[in-house]
Backbone bond lengths (Angstrom), bond angles and torsions (degrees), N, CA, C in turn:
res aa  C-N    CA-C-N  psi(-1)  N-CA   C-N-CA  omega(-1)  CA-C   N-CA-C  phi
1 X - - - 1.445 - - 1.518 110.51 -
2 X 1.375 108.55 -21.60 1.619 117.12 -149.73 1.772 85.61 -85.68
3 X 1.380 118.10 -65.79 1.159 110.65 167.79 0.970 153.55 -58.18
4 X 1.303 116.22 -24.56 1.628 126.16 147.05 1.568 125.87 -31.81
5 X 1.630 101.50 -66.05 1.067 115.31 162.71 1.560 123.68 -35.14
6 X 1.421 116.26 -45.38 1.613 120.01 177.83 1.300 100.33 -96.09
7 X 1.451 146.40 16.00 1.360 135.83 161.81 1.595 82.86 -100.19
8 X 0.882 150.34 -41.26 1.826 129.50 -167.01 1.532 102.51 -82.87
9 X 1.331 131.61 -4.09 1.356 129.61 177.02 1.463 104.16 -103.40
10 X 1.258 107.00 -25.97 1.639 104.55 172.51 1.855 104.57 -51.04
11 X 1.400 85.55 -69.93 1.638 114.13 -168.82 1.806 97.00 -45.15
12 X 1.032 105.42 -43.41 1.816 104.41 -177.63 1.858 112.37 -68.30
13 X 1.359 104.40 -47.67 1.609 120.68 151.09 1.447 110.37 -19.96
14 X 1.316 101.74 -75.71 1.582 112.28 -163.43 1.596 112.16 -72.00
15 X 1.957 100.04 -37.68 1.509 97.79 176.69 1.695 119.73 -44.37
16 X 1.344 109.50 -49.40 1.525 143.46 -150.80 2.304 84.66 -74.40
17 X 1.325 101.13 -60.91 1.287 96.71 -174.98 1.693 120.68 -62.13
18 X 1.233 115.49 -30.87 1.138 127.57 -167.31 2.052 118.44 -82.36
19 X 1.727 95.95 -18.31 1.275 101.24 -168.61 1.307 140.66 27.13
20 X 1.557 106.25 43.85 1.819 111.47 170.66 1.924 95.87 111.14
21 X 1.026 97.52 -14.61 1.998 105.34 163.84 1.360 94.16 56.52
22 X 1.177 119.62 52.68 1.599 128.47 126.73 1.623 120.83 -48.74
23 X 1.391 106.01 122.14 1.597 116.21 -175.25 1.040 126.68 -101.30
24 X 1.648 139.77 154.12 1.628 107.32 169.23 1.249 117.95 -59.15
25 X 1.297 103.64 173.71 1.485 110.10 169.19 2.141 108.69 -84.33
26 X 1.229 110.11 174.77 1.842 91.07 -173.57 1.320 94.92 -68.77
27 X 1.333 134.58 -16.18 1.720 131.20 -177.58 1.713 110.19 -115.66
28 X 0.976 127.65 132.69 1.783 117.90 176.29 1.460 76.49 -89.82
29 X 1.996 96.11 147.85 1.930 107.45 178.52 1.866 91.75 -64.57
30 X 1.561 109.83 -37.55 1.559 101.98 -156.56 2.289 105.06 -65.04
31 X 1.467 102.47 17.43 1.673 102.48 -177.42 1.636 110.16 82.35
32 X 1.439 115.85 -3.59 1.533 124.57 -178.43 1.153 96.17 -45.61
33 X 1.496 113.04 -170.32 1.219 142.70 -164.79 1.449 105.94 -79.81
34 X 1.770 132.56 140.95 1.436 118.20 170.21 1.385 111.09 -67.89
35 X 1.573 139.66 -172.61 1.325 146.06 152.37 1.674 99.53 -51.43
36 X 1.333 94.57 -68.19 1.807 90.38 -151.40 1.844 98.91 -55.47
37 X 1.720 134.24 -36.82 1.343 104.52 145.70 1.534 147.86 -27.84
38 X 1.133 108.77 -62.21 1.463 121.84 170.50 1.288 121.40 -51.72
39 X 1.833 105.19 -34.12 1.449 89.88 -173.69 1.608 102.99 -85.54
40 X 1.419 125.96 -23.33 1.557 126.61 174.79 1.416 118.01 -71.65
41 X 1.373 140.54 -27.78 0.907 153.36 150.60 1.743 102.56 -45.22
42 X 1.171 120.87 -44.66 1.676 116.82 -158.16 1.753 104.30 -100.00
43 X 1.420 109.89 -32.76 1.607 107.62 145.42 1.312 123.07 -68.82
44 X 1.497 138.16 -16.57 1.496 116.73 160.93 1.121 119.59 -81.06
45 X 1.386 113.41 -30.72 2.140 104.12 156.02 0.845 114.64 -49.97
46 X 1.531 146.20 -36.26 1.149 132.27 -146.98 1.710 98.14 -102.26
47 X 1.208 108.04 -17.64 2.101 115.10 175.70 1.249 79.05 -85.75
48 X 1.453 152.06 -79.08 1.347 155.65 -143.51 1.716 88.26 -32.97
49 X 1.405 106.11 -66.83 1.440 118.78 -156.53 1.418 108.87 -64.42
50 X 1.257 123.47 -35.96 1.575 117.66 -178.07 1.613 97.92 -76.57
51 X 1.645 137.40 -51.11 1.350 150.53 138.72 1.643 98.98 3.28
52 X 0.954 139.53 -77.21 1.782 144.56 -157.68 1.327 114.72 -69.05
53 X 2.156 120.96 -19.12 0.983 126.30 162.91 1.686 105.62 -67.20
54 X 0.967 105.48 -55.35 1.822 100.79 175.35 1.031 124.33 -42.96
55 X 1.647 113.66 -51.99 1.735 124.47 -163.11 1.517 95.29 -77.98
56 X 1.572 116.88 -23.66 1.595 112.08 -159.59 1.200 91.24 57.27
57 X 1.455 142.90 81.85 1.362 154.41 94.71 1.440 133.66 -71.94
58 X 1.310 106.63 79.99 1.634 139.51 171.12 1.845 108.10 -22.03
59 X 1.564 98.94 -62.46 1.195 113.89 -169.56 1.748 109.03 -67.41
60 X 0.901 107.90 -48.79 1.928 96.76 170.22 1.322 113.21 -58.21
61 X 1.220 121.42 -55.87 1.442 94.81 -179.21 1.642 133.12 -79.01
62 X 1.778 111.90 5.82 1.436 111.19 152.13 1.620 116.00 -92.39
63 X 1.224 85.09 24.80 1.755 82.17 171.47 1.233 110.63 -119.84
64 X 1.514 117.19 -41.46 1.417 108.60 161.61 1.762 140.40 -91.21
65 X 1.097 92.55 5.31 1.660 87.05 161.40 1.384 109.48 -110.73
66 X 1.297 119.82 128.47 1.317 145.02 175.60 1.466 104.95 -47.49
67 X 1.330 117.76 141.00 1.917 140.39 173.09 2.056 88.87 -42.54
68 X 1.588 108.02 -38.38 1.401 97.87 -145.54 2.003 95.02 -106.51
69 X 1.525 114.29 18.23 1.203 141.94 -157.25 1.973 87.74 -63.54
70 X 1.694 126.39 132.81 1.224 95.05 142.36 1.292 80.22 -146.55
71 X 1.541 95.04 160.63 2.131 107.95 170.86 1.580 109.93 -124.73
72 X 1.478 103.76 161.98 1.244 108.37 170.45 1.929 115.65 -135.40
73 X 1.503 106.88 138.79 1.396 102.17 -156.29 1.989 86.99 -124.64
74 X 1.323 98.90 101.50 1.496 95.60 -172.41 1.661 118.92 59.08
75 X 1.280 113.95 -106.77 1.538 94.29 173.00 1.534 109.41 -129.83
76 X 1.482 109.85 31.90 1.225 105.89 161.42 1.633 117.58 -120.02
77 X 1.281 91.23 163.55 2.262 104.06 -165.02 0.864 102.28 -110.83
78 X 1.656 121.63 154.07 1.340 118.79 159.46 1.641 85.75 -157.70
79 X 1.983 95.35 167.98 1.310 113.55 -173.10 1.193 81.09 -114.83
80 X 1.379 92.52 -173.36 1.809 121.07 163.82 1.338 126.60 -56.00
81 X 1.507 100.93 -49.40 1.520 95.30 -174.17 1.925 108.24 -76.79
82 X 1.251 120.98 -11.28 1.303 131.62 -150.26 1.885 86.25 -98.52
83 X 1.170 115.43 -29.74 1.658 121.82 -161.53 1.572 98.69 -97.12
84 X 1.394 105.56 -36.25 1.597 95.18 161.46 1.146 138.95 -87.73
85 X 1.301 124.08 -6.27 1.303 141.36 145.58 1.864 121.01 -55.58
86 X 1.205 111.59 -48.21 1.405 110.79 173.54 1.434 104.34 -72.54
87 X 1.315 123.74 -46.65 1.478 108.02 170.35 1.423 141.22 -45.60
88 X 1.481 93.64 -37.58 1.722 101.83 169.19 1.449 114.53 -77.92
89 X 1.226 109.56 -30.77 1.752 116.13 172.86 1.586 99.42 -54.47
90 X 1.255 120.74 -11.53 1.653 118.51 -153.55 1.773 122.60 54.41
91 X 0.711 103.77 44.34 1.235 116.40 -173.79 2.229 123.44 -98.73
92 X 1.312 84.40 -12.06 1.403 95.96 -165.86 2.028 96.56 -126.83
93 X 1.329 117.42 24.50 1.643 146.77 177.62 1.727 81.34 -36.73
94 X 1.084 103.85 154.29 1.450 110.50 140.16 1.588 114.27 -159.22
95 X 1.552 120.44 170.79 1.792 102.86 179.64 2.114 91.79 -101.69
96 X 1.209 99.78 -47.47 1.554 97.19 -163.40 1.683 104.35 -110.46
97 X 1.026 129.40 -172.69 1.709 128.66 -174.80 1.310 96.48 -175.70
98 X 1.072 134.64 131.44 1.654 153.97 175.10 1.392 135.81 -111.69
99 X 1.416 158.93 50.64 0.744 120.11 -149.15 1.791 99.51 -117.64
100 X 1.278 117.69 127.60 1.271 142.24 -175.61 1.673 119.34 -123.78
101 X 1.576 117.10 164.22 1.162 115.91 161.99 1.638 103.20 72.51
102 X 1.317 123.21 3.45 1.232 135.28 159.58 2.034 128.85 -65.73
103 X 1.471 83.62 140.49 2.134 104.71 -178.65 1.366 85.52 -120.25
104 X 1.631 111.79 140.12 1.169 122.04 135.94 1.327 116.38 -115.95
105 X 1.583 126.12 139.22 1.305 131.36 -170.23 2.035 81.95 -123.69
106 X 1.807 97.33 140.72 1.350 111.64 178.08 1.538 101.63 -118.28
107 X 1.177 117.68 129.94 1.587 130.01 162.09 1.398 111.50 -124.87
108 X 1.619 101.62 80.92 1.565 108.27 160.23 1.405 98.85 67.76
109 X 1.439 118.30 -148.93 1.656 120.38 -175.00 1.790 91.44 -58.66
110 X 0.985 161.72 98.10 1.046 150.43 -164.14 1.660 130.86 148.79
111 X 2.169 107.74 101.96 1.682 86.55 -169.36 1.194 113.02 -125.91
112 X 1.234 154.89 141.39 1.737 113.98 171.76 1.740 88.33 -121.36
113 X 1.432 100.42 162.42 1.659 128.93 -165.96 1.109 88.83 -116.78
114 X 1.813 126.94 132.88 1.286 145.18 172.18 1.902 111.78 -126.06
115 X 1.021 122.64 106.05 1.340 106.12 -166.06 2.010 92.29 -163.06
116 X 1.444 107.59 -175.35 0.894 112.64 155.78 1.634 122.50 -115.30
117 X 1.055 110.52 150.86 2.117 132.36 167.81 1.356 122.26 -94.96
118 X 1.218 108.06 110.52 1.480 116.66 -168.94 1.929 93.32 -112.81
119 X 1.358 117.48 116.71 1.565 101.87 -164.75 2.110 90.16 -137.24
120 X 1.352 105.19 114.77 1.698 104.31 175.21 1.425 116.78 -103.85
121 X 0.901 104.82 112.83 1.814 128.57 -164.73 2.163 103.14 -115.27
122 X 1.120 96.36 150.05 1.620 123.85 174.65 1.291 120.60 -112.17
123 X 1.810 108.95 116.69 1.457 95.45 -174.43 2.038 75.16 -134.13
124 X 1.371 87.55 -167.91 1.541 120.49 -169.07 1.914 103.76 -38.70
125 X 1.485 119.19 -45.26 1.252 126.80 173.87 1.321 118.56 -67.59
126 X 1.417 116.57 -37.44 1.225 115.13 -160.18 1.859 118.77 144.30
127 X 1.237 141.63 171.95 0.785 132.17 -155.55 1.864 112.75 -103.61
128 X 1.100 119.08 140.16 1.631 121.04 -160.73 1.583 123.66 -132.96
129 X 0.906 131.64 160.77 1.375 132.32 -177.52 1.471 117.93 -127.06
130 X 1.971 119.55 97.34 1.536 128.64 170.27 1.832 103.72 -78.35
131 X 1.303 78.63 136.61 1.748 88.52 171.26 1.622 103.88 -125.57
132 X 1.522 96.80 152.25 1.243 104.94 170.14 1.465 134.11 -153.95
133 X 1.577 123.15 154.36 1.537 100.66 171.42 1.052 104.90 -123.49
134 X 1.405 91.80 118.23 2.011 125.88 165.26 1.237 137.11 -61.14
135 X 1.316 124.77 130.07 1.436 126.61 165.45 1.226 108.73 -126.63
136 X 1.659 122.24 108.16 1.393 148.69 175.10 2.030 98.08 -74.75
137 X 1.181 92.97 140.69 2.152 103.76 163.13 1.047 81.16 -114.55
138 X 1.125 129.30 153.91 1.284 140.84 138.68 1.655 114.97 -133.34
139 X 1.985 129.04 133.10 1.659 116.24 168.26 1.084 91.30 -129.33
140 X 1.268 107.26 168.84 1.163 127.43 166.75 1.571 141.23 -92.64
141 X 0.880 128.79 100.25 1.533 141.21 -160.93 1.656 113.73 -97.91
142 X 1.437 126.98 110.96 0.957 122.93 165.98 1.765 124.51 47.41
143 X 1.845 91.46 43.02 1.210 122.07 -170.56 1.357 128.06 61.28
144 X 1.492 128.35 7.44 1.601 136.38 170.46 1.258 89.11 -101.12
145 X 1.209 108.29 156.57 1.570 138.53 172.63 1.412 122.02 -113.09
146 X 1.499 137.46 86.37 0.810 164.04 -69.33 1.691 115.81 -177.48
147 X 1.769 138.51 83.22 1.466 127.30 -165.08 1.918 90.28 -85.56
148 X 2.047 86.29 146.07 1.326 107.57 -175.12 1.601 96.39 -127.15
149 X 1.111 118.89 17.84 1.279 87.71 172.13 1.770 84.53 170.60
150 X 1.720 109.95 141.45 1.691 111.44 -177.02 1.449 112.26 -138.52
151 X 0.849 123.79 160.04 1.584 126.63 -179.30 1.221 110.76 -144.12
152 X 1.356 123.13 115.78 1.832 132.74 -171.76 1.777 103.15 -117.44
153 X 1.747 113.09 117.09 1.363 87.11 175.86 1.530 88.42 -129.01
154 X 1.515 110.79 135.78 1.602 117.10 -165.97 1.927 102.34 -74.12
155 X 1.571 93.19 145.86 1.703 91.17 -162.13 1.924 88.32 -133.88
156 X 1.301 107.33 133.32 1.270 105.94 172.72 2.013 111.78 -37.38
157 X 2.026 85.55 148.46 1.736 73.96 -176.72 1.282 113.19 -97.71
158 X 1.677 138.19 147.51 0.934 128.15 -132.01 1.925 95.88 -95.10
């Protein structure tokens, strides 16, 4: 029920952001960026960002998740300030980060990333492999590109 509930708020999320999912055109008239840019540009943030759990690079991921950023990983939430806090705790470590099998669709200031997360982490037993399939928001604000909102749902690993 619990998730249901946050898959129809996703979908309302995205409805609300997307306004009728108008796309660029492959050229913006104003010389902007094409799609197939935007959308490669908005998948290397989104490797950047799984990437900075490995390196422990602090600073990328307060740069790319938005003030108004929230995710959900099965049935737990987190904001920004709550995700950068566990990170500095080290808590969110990882050794490898994957992300493959990925679409990005662009609507104007507006992108979301659909793919799966393959992420291999070390705990007390020994070392393991979470997978997942992702849905990245990402808009654009004052020309940075910027995720507002994530959805992680853990998927057997293959």
């Amino acid at each position: 029920m619990h998730s249901t509930r946050l898959a129809h708020s996703l979908i309302i999320t995205v409805s609300i952001l997307f306004g009728g999912g108008a796309s660029l055109s492959a050229s913006d008239s104003d010389g902007g960026p094409t799609v197939a840019r935007t959308e490669k540009t908005v998948l290397e943030l989104d490797r950047a960002w799984g990437q900075a759990y490995v390196t422990g690079d602090f600073n990328v991921i307060e740069r790319i998740l938005d003030p108004d950023w929230h995710g959900w990983l099965d049935n737990k939430s987190s904001d920004k300030e709550s995700e950068l806090s566990d990170f500095k705790a080290g808590h969110s470590a990882s050794l490898e980060n994957i992300i493959d099998n990925a679409r990005v669709r662009v609507y104007g200031d507006a992108a979301v990333v659909e793919g799966r997360e393959r992420v291999r982490y070390r705990d007390d037993s020994g070392e393991h492999w979470l997978t997942w399939h992702i849905t990245d928001v990402f808009i654009r604000r004052a020309g940075q590109w910027r995720v507002v909102a994530s959805h992680c749902s853990t998927i057997p690993n293959p």
